[in-house]
C-alpha positions in Angstrom: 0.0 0.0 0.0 0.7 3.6 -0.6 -0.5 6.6 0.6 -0.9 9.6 -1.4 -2.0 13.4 -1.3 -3.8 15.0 -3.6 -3.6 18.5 -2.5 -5.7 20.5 -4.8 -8.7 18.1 -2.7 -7.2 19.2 0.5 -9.2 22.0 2.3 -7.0 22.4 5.1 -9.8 21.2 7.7 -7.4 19.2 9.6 -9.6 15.7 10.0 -6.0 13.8 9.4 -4.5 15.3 11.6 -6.7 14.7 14.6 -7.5 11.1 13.3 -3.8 10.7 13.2 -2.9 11.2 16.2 -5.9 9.5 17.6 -5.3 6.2 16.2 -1.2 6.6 17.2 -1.6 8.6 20.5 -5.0 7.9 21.7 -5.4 11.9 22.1 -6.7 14.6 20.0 -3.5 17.2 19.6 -3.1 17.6 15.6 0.6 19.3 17.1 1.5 15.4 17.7 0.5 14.3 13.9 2.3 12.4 11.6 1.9 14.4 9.1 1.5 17.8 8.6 -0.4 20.4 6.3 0.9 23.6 5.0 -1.2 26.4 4.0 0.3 28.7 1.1 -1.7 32.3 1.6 -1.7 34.3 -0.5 0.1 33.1 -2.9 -0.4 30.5 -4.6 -3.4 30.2 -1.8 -3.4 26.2 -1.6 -2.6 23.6 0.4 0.4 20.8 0.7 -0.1 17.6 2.9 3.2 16.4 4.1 3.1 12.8 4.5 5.4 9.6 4.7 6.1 8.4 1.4 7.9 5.5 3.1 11.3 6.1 1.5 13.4 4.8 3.8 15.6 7.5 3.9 15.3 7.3 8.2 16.0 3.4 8.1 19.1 3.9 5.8 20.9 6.8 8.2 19.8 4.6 11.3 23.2 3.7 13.2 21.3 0.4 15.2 19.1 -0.4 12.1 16.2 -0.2 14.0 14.3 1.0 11.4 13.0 -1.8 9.2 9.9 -2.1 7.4 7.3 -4.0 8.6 3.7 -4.4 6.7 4.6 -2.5 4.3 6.1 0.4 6.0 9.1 1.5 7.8 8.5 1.5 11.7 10.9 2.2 14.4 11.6 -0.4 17.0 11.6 1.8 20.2 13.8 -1.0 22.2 16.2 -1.6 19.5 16.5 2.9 19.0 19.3 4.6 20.6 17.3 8.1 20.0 20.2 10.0 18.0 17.8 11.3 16.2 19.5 10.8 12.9 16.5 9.8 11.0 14.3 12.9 12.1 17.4 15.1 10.5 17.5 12.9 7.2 13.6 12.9 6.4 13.2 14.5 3.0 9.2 15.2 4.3 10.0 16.6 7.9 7.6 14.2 9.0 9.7 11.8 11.1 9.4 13.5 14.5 10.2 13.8 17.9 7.4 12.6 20.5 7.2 14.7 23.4 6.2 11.8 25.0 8.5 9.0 23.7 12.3 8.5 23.7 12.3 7.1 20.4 11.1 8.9 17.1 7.8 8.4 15.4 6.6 8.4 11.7 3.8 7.3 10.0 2.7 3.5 9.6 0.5 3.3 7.0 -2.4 2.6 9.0 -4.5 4.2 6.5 -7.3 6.1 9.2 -6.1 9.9 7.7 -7.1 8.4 4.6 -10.8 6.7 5.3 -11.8 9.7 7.2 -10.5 12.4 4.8 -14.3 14.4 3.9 -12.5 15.8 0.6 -10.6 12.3 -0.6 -7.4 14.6 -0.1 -5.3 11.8 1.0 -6.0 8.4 -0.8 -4.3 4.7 0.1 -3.3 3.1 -2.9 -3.1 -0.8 -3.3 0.2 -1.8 -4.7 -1.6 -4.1 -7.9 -3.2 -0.5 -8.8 -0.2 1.6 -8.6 1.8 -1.1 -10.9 -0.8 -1.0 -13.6 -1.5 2.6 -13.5 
């Protein structure tokens, strides 16, 4: 699976954001989401969803490889991290972050919830057989 954005849906409501960190935190604080939305006002007056594109850009700068994927994406094992943060530096996105909460850093996991409860289809999971034939 792969999750996508497709911003010119996005409205900038903020329903990811709150489900995100819902289904990962069990609390509503958007400021804890695993992804982030950027408004562009005035110009070009739009909006950008920042999202995992499960890279692996964190897993490959990981000095203790504990960032391996699992299910289809990369997840951090919080025992096996040493919580140099390297991977939160090397994320093209900026969305591998620092919990305020946890030692270890946190990024998305493909768990797809930003996705089914998106009102505006803004961000969209796509099943690997699609995207190969598309």
């Amino acid at each position: 699976m792969e999750l996508r954005a497709i911003h010119t849906n996005c409205s900038g409501c903020g329903v990811c954001r709150q489900v995100c960190t819902l289904e990962n935190f069990r609390e509503v604080n958007p400021s804890k989401s695993l992804l982030k939305i950027q408004g562009r006002f005035p110009s070009p007056g739009d909006y950008r969803i920042h999202i995992c594109d499960q890279c692996g850009a964190c897993a490959e700068v990981c000095p203790v490889e504990a960032i391996q994927v699992v299910d289809g994406a990369y997840r951090v094992d919080e025992e096996e991290c040493v919580g140099c943060m390297e991977c939160v530096a090397a994320c093209p996105r900026g969305v591998m972050m620092v919990h305020p909460d946890r030692e270890a850093p946190v990024k998305c996991t493909l768990c797809g919830q930003c996705a089914e409860l998106c009102p505006r289809q803004a961000l969209v999971l796509v099943d690997d057989k699609i995207k190969k034939a598309g």
